[in-house]
PDB file of N, CA, C, O and CB in Angstrom:
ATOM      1  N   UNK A   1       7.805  77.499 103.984  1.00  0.00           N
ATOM      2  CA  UNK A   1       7.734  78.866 104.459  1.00  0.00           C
ATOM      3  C   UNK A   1       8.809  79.126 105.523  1.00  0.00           C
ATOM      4  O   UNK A   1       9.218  80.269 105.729  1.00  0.00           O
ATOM      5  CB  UNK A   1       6.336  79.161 105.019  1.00  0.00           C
ATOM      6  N   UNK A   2       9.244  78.106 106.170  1.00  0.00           N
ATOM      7  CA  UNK A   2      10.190  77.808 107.696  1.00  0.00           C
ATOM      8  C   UNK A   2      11.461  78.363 106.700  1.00  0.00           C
ATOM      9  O   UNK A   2      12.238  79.217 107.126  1.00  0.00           O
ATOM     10  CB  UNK A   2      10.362  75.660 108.575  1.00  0.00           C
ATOM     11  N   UNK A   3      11.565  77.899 105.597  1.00  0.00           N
ATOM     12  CA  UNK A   3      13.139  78.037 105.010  1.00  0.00           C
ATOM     13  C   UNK A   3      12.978  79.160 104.694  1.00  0.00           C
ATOM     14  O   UNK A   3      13.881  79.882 105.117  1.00  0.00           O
ATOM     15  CB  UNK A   3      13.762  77.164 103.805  1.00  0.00           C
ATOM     16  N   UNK A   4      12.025  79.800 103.978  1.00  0.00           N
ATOM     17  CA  UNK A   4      12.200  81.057 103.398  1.00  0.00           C
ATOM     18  C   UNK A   4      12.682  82.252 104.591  1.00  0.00           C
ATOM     19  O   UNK A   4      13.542  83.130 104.517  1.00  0.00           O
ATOM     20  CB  UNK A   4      10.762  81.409 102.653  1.00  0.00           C
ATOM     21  N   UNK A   5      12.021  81.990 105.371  1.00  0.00           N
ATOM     22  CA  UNK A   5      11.853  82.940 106.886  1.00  0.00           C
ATOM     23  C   UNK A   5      13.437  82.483 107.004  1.00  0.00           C
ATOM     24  O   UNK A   5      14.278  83.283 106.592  1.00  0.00           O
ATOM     25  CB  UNK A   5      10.434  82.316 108.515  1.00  0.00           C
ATOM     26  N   UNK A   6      13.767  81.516 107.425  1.00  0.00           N
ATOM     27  CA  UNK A   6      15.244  81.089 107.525  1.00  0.00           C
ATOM     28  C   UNK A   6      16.640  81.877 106.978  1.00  0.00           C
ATOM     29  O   UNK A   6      17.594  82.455 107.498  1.00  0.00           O
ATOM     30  CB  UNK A   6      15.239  79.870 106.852  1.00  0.00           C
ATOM     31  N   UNK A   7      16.063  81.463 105.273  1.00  0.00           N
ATOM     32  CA  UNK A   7      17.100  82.036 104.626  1.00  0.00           C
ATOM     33  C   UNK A   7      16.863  83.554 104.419  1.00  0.00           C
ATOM     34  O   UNK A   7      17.729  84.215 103.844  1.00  0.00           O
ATOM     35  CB  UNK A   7      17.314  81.326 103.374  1.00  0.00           C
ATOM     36  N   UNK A   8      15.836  84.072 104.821  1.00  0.00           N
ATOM     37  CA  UNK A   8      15.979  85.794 104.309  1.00  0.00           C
ATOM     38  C   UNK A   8      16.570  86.133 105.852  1.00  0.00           C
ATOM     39  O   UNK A   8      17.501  86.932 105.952  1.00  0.00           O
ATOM     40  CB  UNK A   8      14.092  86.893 103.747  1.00  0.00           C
ATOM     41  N   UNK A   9      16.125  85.640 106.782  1.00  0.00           N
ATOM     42  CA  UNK A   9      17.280  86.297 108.214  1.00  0.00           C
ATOM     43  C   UNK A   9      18.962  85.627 107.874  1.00  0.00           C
ATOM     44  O   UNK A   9      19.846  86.266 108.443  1.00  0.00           O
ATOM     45  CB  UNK A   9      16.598  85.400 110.306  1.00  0.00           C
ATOM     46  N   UNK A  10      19.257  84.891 107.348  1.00  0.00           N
ATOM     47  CA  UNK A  10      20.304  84.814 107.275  1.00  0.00           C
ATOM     48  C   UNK A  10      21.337  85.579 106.265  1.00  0.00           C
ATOM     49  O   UNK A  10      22.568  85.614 106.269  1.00  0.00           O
ATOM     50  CB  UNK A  10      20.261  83.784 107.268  1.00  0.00           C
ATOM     51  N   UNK A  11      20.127  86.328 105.180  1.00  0.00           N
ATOM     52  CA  UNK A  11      20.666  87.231 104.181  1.00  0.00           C
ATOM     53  C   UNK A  11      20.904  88.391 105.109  1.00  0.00           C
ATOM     54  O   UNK A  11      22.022  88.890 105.232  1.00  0.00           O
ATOM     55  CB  UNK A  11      19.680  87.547 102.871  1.00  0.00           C
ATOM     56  N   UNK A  12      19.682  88.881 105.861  1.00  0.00           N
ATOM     57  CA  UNK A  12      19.697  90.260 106.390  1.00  0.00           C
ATOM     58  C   UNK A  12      20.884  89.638 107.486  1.00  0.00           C
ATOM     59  O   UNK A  12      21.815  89.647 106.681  1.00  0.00           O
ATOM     60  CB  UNK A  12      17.991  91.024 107.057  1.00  0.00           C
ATOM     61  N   UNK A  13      21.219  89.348 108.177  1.00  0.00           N
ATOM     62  CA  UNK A  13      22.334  89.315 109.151  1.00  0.00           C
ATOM     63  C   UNK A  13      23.777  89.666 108.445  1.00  0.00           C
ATOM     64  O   UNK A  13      24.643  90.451 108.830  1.00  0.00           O
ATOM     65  CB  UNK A  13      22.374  87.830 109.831  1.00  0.00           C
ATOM     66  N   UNK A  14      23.742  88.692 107.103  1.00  0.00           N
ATOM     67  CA  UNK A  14      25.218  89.080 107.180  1.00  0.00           C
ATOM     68  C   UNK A  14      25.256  90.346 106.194  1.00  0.00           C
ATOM     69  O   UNK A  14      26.277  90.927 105.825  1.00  0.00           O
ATOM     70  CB  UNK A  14      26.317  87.766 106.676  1.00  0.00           C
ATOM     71  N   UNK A  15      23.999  90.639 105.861  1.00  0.00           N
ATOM     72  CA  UNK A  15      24.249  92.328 105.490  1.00  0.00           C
ATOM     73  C   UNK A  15      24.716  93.161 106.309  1.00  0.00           C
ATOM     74  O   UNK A  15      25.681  93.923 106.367  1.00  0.00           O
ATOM     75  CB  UNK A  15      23.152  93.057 105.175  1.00  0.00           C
ATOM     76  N   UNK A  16      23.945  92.906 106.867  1.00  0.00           N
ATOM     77  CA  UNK A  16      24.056  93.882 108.812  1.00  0.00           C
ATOM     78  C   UNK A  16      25.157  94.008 109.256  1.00  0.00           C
ATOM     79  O   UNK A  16      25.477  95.012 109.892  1.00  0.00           O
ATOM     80  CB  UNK A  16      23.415  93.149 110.296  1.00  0.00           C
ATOM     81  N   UNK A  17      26.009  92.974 109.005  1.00  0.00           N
ATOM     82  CA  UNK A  17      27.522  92.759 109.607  1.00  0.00           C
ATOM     83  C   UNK A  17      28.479  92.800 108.412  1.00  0.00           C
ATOM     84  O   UNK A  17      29.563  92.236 108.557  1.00  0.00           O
ATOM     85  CB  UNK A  17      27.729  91.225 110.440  1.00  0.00           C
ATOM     86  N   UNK A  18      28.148  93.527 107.007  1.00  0.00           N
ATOM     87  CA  UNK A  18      29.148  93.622 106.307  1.00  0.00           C
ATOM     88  C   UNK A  18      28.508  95.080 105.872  1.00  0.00           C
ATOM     89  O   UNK A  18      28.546  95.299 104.662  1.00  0.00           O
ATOM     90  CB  UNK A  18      29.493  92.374 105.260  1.00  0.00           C
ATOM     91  N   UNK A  19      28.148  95.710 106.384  1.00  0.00           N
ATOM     92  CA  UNK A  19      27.359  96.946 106.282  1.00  0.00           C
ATOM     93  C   UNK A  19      28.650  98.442 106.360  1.00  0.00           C
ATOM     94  O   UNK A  19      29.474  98.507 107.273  1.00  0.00           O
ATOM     95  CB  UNK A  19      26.066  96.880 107.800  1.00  0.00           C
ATOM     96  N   UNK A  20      28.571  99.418 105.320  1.00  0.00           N
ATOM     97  CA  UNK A  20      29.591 100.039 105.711  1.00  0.00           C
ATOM     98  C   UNK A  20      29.025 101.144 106.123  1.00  0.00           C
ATOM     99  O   UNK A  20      28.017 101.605 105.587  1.00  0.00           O
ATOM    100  CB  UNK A  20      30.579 100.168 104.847  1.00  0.00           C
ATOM    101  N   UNK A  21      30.004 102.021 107.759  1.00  0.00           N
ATOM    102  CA  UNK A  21      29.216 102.766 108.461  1.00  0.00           C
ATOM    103  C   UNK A  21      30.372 104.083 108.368  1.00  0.00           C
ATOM    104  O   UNK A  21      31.406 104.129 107.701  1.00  0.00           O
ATOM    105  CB  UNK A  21      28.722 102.047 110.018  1.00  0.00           C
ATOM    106  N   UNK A  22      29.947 104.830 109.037  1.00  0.00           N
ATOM    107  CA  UNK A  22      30.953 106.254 109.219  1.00  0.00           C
ATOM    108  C   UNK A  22      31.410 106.113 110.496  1.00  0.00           C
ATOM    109  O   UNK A  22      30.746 106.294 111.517  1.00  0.00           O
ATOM    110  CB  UNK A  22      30.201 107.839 109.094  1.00  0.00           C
ATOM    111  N   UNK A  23      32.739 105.735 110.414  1.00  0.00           N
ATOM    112  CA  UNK A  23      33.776 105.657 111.227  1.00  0.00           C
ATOM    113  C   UNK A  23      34.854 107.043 111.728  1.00  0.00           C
ATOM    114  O   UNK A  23      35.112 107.816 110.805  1.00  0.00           O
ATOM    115  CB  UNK A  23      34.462 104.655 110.532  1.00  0.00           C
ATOM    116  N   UNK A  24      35.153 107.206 112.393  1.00  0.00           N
ATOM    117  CA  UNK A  24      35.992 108.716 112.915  1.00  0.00           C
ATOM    118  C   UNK A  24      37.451 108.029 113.621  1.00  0.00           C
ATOM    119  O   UNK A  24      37.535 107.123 114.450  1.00  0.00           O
ATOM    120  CB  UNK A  24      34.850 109.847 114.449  1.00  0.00           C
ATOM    121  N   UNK A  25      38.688 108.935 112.863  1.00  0.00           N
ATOM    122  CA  UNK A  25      39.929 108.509 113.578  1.00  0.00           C
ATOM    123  C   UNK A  25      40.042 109.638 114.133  1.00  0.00           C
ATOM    124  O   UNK A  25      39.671 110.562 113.410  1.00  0.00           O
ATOM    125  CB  UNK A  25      41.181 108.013 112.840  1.00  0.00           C
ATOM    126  N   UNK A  26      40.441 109.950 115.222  1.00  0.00           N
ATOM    127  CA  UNK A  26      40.798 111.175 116.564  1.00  0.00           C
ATOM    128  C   UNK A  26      42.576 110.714 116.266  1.00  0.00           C
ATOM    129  O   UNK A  26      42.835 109.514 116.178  1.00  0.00           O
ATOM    130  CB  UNK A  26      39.892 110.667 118.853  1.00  0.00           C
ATOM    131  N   UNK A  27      43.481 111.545 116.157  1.00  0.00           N
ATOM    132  CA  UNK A  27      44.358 111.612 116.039  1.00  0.00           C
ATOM    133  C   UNK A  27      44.797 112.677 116.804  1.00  0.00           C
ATOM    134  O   UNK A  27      44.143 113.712 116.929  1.00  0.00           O
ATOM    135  CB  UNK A  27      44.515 111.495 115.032  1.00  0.00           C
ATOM    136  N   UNK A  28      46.086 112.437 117.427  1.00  0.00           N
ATOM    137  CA  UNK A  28      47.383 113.849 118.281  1.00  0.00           C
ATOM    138  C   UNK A  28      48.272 113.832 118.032  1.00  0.00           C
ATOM    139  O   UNK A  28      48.846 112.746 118.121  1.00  0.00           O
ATOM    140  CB  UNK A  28      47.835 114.030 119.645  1.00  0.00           C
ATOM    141  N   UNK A  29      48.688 114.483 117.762  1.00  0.00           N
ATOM    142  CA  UNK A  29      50.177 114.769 117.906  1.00  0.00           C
ATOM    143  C   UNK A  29      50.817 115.648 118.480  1.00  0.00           C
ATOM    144  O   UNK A  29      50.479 116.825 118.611  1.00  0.00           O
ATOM    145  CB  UNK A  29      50.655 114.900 117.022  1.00  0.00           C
ATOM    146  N   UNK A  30      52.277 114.874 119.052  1.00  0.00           N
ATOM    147  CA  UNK A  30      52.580 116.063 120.250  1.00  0.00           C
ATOM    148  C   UNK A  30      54.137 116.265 119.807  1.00  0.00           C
ATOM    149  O   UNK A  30      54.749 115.360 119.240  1.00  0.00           O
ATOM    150  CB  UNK A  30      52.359 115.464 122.214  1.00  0.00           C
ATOM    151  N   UNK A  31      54.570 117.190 120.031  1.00  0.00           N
ATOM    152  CA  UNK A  31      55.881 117.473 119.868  1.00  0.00           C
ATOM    153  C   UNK A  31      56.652 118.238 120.539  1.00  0.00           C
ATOM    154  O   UNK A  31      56.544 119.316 119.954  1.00  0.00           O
ATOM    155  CB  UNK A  31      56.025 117.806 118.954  1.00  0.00           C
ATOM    156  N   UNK A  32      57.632 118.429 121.717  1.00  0.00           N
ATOM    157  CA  UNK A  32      57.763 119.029 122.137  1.00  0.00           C
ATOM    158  C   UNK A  32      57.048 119.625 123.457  1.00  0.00           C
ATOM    159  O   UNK A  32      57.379 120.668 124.020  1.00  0.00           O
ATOM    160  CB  UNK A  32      57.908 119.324 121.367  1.00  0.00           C
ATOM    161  N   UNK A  33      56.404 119.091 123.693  1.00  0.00           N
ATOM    162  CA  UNK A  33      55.114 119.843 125.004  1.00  0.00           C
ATOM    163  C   UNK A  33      54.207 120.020 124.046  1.00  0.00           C
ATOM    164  O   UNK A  33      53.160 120.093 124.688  1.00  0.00           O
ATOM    165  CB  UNK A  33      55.426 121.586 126.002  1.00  0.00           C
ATOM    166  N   UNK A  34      53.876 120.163 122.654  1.00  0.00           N
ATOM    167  CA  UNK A  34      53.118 120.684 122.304  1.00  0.00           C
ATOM    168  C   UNK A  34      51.888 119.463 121.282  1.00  0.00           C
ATOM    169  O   UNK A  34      52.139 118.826 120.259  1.00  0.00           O
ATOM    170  CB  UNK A  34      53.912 121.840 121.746  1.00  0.00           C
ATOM    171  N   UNK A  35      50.610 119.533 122.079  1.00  0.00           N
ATOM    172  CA  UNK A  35      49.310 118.712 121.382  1.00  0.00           C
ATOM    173  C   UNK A  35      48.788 119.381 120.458  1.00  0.00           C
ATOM    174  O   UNK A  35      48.495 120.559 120.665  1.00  0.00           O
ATOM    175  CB  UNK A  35      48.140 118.372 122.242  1.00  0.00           C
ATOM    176  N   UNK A  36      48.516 118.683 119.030  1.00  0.00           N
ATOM    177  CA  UNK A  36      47.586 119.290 118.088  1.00  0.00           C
ATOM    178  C   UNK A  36      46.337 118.050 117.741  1.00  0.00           C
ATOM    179  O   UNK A  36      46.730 116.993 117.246  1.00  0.00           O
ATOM    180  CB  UNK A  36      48.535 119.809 116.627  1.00  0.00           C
ATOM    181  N   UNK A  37      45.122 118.203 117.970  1.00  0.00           N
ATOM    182  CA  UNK A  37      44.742 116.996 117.780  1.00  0.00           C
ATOM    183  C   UNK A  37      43.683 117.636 116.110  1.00  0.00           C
ATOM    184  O   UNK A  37      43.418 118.802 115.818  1.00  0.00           O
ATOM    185  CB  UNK A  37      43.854 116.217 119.462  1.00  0.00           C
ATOM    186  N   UNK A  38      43.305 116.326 115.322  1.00  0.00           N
ATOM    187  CA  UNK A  38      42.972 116.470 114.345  1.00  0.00           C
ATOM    188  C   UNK A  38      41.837 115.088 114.320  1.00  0.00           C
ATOM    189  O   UNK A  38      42.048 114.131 115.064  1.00  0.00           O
ATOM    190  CB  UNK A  38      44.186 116.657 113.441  1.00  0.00           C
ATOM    191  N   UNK A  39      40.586 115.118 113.346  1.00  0.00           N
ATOM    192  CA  UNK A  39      40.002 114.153 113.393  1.00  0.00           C
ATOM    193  C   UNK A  39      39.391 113.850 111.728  1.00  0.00           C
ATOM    194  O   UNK A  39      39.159 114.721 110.889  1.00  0.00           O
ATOM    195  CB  UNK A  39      39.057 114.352 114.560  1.00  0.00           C
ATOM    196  N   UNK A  40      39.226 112.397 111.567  1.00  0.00           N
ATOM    197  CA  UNK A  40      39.091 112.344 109.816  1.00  0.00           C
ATOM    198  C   UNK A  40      38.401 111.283 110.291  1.00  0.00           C
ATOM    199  O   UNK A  40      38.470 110.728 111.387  1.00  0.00           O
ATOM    200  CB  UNK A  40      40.486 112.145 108.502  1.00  0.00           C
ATOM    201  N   UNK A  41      37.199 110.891 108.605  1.00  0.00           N
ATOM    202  CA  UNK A  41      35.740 110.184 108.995  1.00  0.00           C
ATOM    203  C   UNK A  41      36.068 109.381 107.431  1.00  0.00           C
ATOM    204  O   UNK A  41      36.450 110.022 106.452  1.00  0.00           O
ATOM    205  CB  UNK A  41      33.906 111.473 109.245  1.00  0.00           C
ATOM    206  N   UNK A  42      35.853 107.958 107.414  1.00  0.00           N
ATOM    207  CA  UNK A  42      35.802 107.059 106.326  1.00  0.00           C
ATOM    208  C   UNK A  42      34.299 106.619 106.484  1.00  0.00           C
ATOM    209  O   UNK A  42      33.655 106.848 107.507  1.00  0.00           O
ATOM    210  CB  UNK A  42      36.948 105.828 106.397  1.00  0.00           C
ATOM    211  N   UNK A  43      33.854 106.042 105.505  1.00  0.00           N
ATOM    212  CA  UNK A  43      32.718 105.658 105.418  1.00  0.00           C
ATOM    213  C   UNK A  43      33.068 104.074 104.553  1.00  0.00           C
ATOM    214  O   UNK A  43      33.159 103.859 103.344  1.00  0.00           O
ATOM    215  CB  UNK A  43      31.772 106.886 104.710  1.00  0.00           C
ATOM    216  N   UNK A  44      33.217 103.079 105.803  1.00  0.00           N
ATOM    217  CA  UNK A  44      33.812 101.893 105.446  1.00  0.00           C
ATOM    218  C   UNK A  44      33.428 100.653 106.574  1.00  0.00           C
ATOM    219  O   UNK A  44      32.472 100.806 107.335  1.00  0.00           O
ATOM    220  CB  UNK A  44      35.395 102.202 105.329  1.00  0.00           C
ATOM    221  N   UNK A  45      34.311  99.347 106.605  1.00  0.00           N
ATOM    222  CA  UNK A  45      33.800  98.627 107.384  1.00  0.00           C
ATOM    223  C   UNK A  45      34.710  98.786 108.347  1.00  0.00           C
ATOM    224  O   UNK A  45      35.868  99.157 108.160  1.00  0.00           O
ATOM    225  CB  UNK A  45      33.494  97.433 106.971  1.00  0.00           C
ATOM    226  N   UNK A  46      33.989  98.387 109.869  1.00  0.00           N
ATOM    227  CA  UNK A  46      35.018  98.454 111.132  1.00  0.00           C
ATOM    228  C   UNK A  46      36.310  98.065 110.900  1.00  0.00           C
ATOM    229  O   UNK A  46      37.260  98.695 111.363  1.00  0.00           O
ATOM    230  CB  UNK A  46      34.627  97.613 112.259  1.00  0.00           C
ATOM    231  N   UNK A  47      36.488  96.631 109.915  1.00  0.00           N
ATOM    232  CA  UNK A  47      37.898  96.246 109.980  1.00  0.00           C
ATOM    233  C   UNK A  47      39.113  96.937 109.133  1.00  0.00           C
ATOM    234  O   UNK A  47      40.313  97.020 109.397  1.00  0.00           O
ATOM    235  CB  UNK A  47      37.877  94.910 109.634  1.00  0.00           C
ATOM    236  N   UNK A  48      38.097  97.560 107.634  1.00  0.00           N
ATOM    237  CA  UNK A  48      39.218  98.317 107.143  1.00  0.00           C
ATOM    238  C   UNK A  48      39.376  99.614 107.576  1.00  0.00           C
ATOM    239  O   UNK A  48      40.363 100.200 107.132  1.00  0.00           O
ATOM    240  CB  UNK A  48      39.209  98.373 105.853  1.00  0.00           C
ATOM    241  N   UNK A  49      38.455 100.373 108.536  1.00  0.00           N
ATOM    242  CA  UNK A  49      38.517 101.665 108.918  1.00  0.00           C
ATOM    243  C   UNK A  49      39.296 101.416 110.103  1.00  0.00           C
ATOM    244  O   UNK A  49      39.762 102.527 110.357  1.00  0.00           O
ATOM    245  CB  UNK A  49      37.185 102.403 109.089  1.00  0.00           C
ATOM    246  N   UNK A  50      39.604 100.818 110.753  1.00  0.00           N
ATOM    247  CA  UNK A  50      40.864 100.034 112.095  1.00  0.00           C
ATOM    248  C   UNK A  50      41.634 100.834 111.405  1.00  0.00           C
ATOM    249  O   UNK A  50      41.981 102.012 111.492  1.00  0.00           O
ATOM    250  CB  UNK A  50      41.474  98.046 112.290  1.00  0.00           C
ATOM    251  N   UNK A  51      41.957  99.386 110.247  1.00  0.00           N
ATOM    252  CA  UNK A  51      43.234  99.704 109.741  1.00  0.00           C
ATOM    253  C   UNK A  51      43.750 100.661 108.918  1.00  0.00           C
ATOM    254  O   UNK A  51      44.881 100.568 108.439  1.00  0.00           O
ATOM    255  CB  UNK A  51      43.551  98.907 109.283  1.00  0.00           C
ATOM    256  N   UNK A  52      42.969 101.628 108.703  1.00  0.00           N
ATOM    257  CA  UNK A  52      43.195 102.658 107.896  1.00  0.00           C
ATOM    258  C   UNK A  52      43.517 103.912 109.427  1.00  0.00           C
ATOM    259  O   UNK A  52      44.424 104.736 109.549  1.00  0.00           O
ATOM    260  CB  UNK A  52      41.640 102.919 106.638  1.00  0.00           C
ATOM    261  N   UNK A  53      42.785 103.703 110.034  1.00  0.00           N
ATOM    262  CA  UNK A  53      42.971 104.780 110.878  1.00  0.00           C
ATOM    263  C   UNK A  53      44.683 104.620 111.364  1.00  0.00           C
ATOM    264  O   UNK A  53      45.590 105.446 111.261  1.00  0.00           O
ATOM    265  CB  UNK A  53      41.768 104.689 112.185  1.00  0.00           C
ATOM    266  N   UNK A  54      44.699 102.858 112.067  1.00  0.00           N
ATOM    267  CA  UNK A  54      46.157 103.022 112.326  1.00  0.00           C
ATOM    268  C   UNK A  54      47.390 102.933 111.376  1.00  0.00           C
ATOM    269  O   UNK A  54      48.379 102.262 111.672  1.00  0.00           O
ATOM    270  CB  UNK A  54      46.396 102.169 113.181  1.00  0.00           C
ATOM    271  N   UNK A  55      47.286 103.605 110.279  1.00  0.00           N
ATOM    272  CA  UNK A  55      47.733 103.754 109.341  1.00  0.00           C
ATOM    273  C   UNK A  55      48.638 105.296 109.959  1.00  0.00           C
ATOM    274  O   UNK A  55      49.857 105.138 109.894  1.00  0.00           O
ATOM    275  CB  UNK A  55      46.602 103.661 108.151  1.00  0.00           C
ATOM    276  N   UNK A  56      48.204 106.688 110.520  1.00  0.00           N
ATOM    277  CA  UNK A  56      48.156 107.774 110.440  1.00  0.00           C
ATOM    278  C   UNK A  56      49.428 107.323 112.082  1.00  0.00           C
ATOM    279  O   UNK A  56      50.459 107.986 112.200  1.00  0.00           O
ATOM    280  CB  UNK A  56      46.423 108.648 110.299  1.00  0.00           C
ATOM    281  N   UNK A  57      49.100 106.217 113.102  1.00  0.00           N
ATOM    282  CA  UNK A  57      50.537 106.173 114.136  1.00  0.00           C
ATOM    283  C   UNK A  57      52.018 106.436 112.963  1.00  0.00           C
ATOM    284  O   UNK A  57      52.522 105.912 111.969  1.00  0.00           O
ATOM    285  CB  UNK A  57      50.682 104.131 115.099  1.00  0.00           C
ATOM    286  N   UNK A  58      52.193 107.406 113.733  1.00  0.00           N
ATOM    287  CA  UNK A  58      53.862 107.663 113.853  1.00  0.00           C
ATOM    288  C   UNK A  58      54.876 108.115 115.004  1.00  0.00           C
ATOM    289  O   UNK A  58      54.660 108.668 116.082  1.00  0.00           O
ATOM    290  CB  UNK A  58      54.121 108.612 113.010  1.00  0.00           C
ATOM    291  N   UNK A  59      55.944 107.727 114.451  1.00  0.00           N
ATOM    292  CA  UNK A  59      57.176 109.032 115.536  1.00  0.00           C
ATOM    293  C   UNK A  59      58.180 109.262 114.658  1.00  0.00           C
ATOM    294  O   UNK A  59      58.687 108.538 113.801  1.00  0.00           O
ATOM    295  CB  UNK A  59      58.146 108.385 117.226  1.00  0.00           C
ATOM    296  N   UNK A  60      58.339 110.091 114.909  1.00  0.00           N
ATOM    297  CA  UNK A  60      60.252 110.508 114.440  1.00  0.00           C
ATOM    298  C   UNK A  60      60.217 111.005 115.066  1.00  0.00           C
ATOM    299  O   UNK A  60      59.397 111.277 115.943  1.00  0.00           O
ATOM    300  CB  UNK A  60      61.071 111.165 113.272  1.00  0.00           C
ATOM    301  N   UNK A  61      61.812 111.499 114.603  1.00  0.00           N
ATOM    302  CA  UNK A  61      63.192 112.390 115.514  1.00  0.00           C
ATOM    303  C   UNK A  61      63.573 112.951 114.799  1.00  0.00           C
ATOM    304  O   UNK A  61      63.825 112.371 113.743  1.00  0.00           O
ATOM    305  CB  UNK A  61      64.440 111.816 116.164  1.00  0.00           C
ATOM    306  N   UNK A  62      63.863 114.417 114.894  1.00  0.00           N
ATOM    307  CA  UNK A  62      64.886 115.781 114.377  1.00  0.00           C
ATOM    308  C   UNK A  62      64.768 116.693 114.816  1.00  0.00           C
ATOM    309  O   UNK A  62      63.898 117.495 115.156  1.00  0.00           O
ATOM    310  CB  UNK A  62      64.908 116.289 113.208  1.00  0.00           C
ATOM    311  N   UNK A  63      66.688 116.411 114.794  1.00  0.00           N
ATOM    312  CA  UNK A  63      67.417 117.604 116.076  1.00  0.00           C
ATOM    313  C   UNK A  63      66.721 117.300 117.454  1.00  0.00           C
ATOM    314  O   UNK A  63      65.935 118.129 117.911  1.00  0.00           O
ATOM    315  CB  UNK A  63      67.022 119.553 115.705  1.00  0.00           C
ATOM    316  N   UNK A  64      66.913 116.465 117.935  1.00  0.00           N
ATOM    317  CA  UNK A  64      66.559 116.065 119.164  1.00  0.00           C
ATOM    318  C   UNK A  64      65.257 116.224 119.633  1.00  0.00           C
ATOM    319  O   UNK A  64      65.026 116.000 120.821  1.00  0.00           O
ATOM    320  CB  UNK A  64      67.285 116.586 119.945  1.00  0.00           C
ATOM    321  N   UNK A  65      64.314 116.601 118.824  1.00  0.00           N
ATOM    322  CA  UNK A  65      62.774 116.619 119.442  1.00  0.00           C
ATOM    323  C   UNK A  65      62.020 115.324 118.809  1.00  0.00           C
ATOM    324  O   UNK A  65      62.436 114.809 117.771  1.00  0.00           O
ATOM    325  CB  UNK A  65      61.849 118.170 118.963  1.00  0.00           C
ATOM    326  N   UNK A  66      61.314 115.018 119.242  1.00  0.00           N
ATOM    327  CA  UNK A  66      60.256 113.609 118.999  1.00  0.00           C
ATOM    328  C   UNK A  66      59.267 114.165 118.989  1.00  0.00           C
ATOM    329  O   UNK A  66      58.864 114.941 119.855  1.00  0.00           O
ATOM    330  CB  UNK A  66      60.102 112.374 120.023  1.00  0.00           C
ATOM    331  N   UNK A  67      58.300 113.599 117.221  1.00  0.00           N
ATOM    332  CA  UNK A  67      57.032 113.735 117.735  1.00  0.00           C
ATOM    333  C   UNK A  67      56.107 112.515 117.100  1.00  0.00           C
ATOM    334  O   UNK A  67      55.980 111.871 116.059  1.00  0.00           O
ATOM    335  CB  UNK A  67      56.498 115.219 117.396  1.00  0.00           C
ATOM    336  N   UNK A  68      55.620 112.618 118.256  1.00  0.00           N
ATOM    337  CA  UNK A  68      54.373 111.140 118.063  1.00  0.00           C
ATOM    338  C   UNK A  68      53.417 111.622 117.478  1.00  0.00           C
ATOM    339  O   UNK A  68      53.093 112.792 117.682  1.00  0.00           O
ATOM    340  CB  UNK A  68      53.623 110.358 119.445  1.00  0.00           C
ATOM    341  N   UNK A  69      52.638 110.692 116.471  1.00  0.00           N
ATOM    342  CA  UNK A  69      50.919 110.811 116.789  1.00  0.00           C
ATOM    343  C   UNK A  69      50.316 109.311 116.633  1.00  0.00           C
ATOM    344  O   UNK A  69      50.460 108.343 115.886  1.00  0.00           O
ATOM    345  CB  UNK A  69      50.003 111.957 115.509  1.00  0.00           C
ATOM    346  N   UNK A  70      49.572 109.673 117.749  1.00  0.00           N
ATOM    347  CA  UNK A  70      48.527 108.768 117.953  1.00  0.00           C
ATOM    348  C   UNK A  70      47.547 108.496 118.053  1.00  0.00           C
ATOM    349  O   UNK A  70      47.047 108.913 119.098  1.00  0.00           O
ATOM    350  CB  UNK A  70      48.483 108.456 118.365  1.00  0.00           C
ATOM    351  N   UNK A  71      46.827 107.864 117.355  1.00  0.00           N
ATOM    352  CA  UNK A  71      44.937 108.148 116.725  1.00  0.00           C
ATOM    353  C   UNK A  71      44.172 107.070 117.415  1.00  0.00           C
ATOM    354  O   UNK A  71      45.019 106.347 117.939  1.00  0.00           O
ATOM    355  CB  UNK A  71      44.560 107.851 114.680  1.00  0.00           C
ATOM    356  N   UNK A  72      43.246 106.718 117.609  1.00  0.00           N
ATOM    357  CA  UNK A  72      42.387 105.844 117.920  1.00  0.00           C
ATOM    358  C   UNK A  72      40.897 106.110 116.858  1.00  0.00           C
ATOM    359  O   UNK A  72      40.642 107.142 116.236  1.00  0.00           O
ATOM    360  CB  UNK A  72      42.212 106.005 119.564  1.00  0.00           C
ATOM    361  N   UNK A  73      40.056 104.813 116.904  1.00  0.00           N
ATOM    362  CA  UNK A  73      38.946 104.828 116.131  1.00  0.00           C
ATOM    363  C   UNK A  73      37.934 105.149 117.103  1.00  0.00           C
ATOM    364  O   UNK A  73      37.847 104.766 118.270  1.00  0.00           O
ATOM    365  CB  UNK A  73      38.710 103.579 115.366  1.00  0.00           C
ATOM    366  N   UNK A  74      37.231 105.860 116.485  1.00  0.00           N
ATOM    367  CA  UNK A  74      35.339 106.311 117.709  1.00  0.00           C
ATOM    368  C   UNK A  74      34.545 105.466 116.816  1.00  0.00           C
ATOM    369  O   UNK A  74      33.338 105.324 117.011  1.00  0.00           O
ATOM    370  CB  UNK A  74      34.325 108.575 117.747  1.00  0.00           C
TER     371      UNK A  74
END
């Protein structure tokens, strides 16, 4: 009975931790003096919603203005 109890918490854990949740990237971009911020929601795991979010960092340049954006995950 010790193993069973054993092995079903060890099923539910690594469910728990491979579980996919709704993730939010907050993104800005600025150009010029000027902020636009925008926000987008995956429904995935922490590690590929990371990397999907920092997918959306950029910068360029044209005609002398720069514009960044830069997102973070909530």
């Amino acid at each position: 009975m010790k193993k069973l109890l054993l092995i079903g918490g060890a099923v539910l854990t690594l469910a728990a931790v491979g579980c996919k949740k709704d993730y939010t990237c907050e993104c800005t971009a600025t150009s010029a003096g000027i902020s636009v911020s925008a926000s987008y929601t995956t429904k995935d795991t922490k590690k590929n919603a990371e990397t999907w979010c920092e997918g959306y960092n950029a910068s360029s340049s044209a005609g002398g203005i720069t514009t960044t954006t830069t997102c973070t995950l909530k």
